[in-house]
C-alpha positions as CSV (number, residue, x, y, z in Angstrom):
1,X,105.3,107.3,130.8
2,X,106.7,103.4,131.0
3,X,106.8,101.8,127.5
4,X,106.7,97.9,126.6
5,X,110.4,96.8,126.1
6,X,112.3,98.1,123.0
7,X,114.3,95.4,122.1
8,X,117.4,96.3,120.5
9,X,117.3,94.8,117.2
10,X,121.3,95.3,115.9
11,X,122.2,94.1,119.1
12,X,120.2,91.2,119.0
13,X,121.2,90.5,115.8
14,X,125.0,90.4,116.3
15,X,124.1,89.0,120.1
16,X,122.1,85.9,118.3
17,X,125.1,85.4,115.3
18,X,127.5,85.2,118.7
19,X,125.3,82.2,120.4
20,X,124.8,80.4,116.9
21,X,128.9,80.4,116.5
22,X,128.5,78.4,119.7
23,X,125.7,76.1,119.0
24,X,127.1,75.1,115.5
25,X,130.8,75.6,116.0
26,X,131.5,74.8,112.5
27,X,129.0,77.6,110.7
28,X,131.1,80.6,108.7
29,X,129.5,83.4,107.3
30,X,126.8,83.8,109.0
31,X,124.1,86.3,108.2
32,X,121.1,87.3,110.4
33,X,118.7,89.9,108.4
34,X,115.9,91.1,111.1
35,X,112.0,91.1,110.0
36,X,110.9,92.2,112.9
37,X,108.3,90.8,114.6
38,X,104.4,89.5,113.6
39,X,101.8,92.1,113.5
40,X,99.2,90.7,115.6
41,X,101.2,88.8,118.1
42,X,100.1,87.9,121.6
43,X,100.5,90.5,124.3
44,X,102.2,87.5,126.3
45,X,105.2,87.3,123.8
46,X,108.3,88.7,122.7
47,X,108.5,87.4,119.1
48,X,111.3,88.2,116.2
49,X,111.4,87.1,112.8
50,X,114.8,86.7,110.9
51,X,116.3,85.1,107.9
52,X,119.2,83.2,108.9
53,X,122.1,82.1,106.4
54,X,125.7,79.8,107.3
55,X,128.1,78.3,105.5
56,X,128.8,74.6,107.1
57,X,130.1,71.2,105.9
58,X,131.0,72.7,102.5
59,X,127.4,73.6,101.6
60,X,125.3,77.2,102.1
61,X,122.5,76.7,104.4
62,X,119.8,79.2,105.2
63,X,116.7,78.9,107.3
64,X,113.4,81.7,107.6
65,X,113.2,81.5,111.8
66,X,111.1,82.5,114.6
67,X,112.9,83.4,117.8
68,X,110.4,83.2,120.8
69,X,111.7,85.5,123.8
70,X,110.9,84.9,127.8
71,X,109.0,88.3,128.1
72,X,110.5,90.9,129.9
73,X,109.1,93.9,131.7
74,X,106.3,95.2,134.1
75,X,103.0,94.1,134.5
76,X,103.7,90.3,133.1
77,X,100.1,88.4,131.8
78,X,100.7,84.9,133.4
79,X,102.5,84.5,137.0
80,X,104.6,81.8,135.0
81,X,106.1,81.8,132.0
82,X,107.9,78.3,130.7
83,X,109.9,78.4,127.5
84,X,110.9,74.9,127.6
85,X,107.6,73.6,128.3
86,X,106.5,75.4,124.7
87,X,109.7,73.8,123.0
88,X,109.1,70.5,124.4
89,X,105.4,70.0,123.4
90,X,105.9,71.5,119.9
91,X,108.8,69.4,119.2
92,X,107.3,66.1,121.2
93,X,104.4,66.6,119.2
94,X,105.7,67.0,115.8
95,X,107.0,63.7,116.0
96,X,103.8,62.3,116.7
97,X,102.1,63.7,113.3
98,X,100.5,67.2,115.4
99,X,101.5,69.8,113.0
100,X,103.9,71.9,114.3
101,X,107.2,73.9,113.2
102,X,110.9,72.0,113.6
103,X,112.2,73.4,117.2
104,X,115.9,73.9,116.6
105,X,117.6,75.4,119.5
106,X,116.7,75.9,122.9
107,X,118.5,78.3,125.3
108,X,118.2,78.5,128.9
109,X,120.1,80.6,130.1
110,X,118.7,83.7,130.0
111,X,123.1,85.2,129.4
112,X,122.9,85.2,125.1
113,X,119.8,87.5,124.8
114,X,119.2,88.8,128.3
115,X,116.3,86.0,128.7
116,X,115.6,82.5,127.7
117,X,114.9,81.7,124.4
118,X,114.1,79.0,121.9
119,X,114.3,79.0,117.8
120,X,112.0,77.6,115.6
121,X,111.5,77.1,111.9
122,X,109.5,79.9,110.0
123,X,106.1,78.2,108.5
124,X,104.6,80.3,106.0
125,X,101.0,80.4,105.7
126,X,98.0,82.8,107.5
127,X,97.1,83.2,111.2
128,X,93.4,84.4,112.0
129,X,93.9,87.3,113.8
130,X,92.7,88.8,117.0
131,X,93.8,92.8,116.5
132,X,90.7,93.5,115.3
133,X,89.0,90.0,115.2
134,X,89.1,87.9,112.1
135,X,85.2,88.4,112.2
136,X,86.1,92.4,111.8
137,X,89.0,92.1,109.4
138,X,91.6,90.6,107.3
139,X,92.0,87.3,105.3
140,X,89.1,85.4,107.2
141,X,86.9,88.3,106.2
142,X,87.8,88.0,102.7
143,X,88.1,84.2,102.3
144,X,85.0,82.5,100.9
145,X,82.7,80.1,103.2
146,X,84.1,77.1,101.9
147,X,88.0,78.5,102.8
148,X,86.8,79.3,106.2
149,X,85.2,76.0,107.2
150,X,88.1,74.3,105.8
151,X,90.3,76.6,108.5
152,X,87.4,75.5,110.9
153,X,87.8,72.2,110.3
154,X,91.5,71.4,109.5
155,X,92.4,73.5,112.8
156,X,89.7,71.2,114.5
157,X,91.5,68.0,113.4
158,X,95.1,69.5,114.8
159,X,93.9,69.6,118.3
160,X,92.1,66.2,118.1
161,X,95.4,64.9,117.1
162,X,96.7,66.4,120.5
163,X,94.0,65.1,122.1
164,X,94.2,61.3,120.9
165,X,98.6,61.5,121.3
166,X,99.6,58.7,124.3
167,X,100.4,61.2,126.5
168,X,102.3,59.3,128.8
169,X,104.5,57.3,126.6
170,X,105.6,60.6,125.1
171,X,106.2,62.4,128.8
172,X,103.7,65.0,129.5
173,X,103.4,63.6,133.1
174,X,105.4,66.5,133.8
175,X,102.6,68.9,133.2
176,X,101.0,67.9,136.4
177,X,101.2,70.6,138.8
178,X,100.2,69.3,142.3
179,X,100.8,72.9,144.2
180,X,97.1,73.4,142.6
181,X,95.3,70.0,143.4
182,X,94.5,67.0,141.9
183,X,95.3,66.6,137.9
184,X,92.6,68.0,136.2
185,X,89.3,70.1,137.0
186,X,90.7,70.2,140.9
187,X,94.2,71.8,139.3
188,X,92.5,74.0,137.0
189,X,90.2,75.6,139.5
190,X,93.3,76.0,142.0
191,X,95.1,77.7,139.4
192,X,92.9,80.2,138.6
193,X,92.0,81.0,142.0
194,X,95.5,81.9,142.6
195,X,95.8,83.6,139.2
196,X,92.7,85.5,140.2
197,X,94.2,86.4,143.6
198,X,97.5,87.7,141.7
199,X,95.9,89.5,138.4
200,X,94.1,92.1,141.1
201,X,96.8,92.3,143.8
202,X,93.9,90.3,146.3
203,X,91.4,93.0,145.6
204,X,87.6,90.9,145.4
205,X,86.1,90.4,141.6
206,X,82.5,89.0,142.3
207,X,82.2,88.1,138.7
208,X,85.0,85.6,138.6
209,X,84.1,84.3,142.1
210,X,80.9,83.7,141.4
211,X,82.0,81.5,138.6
212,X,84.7,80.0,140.3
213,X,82.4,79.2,142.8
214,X,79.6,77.5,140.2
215,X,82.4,75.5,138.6
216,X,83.5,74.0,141.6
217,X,79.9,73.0,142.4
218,X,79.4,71.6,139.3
219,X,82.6,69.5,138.6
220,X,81.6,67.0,136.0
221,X,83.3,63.3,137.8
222,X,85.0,60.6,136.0
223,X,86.5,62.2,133.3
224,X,89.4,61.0,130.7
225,X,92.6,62.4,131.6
226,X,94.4,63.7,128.1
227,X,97.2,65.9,126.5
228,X,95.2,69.8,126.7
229,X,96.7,72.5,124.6
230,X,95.1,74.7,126.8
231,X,95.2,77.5,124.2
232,X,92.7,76.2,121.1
233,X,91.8,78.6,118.7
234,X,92.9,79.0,114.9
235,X,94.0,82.2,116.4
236,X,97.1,80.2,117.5
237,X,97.0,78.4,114.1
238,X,98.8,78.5,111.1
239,X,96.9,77.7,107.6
240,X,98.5,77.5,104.0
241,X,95.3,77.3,101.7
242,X,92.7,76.3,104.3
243,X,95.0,73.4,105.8
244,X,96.6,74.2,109.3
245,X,100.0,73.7,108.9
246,X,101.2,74.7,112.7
247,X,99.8,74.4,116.4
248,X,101.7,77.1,118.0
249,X,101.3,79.3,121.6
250,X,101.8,76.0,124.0
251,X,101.8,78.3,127.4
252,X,98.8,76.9,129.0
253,X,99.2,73.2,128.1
254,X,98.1,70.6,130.9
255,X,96.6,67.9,131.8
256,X,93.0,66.9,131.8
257,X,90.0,66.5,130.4
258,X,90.2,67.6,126.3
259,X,87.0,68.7,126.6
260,X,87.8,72.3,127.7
261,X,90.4,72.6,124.1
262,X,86.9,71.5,122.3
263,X,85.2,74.6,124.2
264,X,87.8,77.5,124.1
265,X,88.3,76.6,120.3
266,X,84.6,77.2,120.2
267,X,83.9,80.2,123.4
268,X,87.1,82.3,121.6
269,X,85.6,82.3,118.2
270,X,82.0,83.2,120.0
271,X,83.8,85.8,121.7
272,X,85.1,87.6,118.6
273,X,82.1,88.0,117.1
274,X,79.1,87.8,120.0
275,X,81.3,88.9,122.3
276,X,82.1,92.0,120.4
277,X,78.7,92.5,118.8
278,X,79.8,91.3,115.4
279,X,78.2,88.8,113.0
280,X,79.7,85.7,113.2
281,X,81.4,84.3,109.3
282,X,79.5,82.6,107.1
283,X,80.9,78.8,106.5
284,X,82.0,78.7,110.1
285,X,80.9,75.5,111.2
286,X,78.1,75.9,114.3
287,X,78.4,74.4,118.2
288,X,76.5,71.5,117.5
289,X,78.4,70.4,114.2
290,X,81.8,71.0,115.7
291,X,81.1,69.1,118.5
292,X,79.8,66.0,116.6
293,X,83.1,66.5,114.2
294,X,85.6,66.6,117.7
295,X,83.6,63.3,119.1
296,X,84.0,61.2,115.9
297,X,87.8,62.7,115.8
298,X,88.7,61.5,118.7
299,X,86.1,59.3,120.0
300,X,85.3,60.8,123.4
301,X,82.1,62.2,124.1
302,X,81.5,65.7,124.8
303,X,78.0,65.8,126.6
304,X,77.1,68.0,128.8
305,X,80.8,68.8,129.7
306,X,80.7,70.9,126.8
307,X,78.8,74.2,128.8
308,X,80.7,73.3,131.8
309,X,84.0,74.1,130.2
310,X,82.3,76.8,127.7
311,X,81.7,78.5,131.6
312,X,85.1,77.5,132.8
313,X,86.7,79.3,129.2
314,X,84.5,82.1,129.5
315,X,86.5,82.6,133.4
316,X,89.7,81.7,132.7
317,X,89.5,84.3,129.1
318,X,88.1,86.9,131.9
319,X,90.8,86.4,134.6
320,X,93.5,86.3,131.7
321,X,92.3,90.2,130.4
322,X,92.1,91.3,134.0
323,X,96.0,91.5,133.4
324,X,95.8,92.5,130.0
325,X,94.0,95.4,130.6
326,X,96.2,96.1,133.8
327,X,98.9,95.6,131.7
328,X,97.5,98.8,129.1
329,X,97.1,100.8,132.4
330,X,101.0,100.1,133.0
331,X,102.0,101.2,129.7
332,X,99.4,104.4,129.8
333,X,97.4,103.1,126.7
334,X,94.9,103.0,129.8
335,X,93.5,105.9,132.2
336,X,95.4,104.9,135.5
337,X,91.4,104.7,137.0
338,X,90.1,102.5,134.1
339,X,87.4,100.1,135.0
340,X,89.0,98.4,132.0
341,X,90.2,95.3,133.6
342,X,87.1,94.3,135.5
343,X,84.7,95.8,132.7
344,X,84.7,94.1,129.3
345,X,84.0,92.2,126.2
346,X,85.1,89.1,128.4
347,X,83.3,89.6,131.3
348,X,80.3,90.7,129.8
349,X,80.0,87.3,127.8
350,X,80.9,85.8,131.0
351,X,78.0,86.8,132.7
352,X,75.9,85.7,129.5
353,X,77.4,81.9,129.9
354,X,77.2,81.8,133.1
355,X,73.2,82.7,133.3
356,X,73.4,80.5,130.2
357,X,74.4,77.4,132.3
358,X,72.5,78.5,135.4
359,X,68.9,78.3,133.0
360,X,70.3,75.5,131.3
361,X,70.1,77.4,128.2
C-alpha cells in the first residue's frame, strides 16, 4: 500500500538549522523545536510548524515559523505547483496593507530540504476548517452569530483589499499565462480544459464539459482586469477575535476579473453546508448582502457576473476533487474502482448551479 510522504522530522530539523547557518551567517545557538504540522491543512501542501531560536548581533532572537514545502509524491493535485509565486504575493501584498504573514526566506533550490521551500512568520489566531466543514464542527460552530459575521465580513474586506491593490505597479503582470489564452475568462477556461484533460488521464467527464462548454458560451465581455487570489474562502484565512489577520494559500492567484474571488468566497461556503446537506450558520451574512458589501468595498459591480463565476467555481472546485479523490485512491484511503472522483459533494452542486444558471434561477 503507497503512503503520503513521511517527512523525516529530526532530519528536517538539523537539515533546516544547516541552511539557516547559511542564510544568517552570524546566528549561534540555534534551536529548531518541531510542532508538526496544522491539523486541517490542505491536501495540496506540505506544511511544518517550528519554534525557531538564534543568538545574533549580541541579542537572543526567536521566531514561531511556518515552513511551506513544494509537495512531493504521487498523484500531485495541481499540474503546477509555484513556491515563489506564493512568497511573492504574500510578501508584495503585505506591503500594500493585505494582511498577510512576514515572508522571511525563500529557497529555491530544492538541495536544503529535498524540495523548494519558503519560511514565513507564525500568526496566531483560528482558521475555519474544511475536515469536517466549519458548518459541521469546531470554533465556527461554537462562535456566536455576531463572531461569525465578523469572520464573514473582515475576511470579505481582506480580498477587496486584493482586489482594489494597483496590480501593475506592484508586478503581478507576471501572472499572465498566455500558453492558456488571452488574460482572463479566455486563460481560465484554457486552464481548466487542460487541467480537466490531465486530472482523468484524457478519459471524457460530461459533467465538467458540459460546463466548460456553457461557460465559454456565456463569457461575460468587457470586464476589469484585477489582482485574483484565486483561492477566497476564510478557509484560507486567519482570524484573532473575529478580525482576519492573514490571507494565506496564494496557488491559484491570476489575473482577471475579481468577480470570481467574490463567488468562490461565496460557492465554498455554500458548498460546506448545501453542498453537504448541512444547515448553513446563523450570522453568516447571505448572497445578496455580501455582494452589496464586496461592490461598495471595492467599487466594481458584480451583476450578473456573479452566477457566471458561482458556475465557473462550482467547475473549477469539481475538476480540482477529481484529483483529490484520485489522489485517496493512490494512497488506498479509496477502493482502486471508486466512482469517488467523478461522483461527489462537488459535482452534485455542480449540476444544481449549472441548471441554476440554465433557468436563470
Amino acid at each position: 500500500m503507497p503512503q503520503p510522504a513521511e517527512r523525516d522530522v529530526e532530519k528536517t530539523c538539523s537539515d533546516f538549522t544547516r541552511w539557516l547557518a547559511t542564510r544568517v551567517p552570524e546566528a549561534t545557538d540555534i534551536e529548531l523545536v518541531s510542532l508538526g504540522g496544522p491539523e486541517l491543512t490542505g491536501f495540496s501542501s506540505d506544511t511544518l510548524m517550528f519554534d525557531l531560536a538564534w543568538t545574533a548581533d549580541g541579542r537572543r532572537h526567536e521566531e514561531p515559523v511556518v515552513v511551506r514545502l513544494k509537495p512531493t509524491g504521487g498523484c500531485q493535485i495541481f499540474p503546477e505547483y509555484d513556491l515563489t509565486i506564493q512568497y511573492r504575493c504574500m510578501d508584495v501584498l503585505r506591503a500594500v496593507g493585505v494582511p498577510a504573514p512576514r515572508m522571511l526566506w525563500l529557497e529555491e533550490d530544492p538541495g536544503p530540504l529535498g524540495v523548494p521551500f519558503y519560511v514565513m512568520e507564525r500568526l496566531e489566531g483560528e482558521i475555519p476548517p474544511d475536515r469536517p466543514p466549519y458548518h459541521m464542527e469546531g470554533w465556527m460552530l461554537d462562535a456566536s452569530p455576531e463572531t461569525r459575521a465578523s469572520v464573514w465580513w473582515s475576511g470579505l474586506e481582506a480580498m477587496a483589499r486584493v482586489h482594489t491593490c494597483d496590480w501593475e505597479s506592484l508586478g503581478f503582470r507576471f501572472l499572465d499565462d498566455p500558453r492558456y489564452g488571452k488574460v482572463g475568462i479566455d486563460q481560465w477556461l484554457g486552464y481548466y480544459r487542460q487541467y480537466l484533460h490531465w486530472s482523468l488521464d484524457g478519459e471524457p467527464y460530461p459533467l465538467c464539459t458540459r460546463a466548460l462548454d456553457w461557460l465559454e458560451a456565456n463569457k461575460p465581455v468587457d470586464e476589469p482586469l484585477r489582482l485574483c487570489w484565486g483561492d477566497s474562502r476564510i478557509g484560507n484565512q486567519i482570524f484573532d477575535d473575529g478580525k482576519c489577520v492573514a490571507v494565506l494559500d496564494w496557488e491559484m492567484a491570476t489575473l482577471g476579473n475579481p468577480v470570481r474571488d467574490l463567488a468562490w468566497y461565496m460557492y465554498l461556503d455554500r458548498h460546506h453546508s448545501d453542498g453537504i446537506g448541512v444547515e448553513r450558520l446563523a450570522g453568516l451574512p447571505s448572497r445578496d448582502e455580501t455582494i452589496a458589501r464586496w461592490e461598495e468595498l471595492t467599487g466594481l459591480e458584480a451583476g450578473s457576473t456573479a452566477k457566471y463565476y458561482e458556475v465557473f467555481g462550482a467547475m473549477a472546485f469539481t475538476v480540482i476533487m477529481v484529483r483529490v479523490a484520485r489522489q485517496m485512491i493512490y494512497y488506498e484511503f479509496l477502493e482502486a474502482d471508486s466512482d469517488y472522483p467523478v461522483n461527489n459533494t462537488a459535482s452534485a452542486l455542480l449540476e444544481k448551479v449549472l441548471d441554476e444558471a440554465r433557468s436563470g434561477a
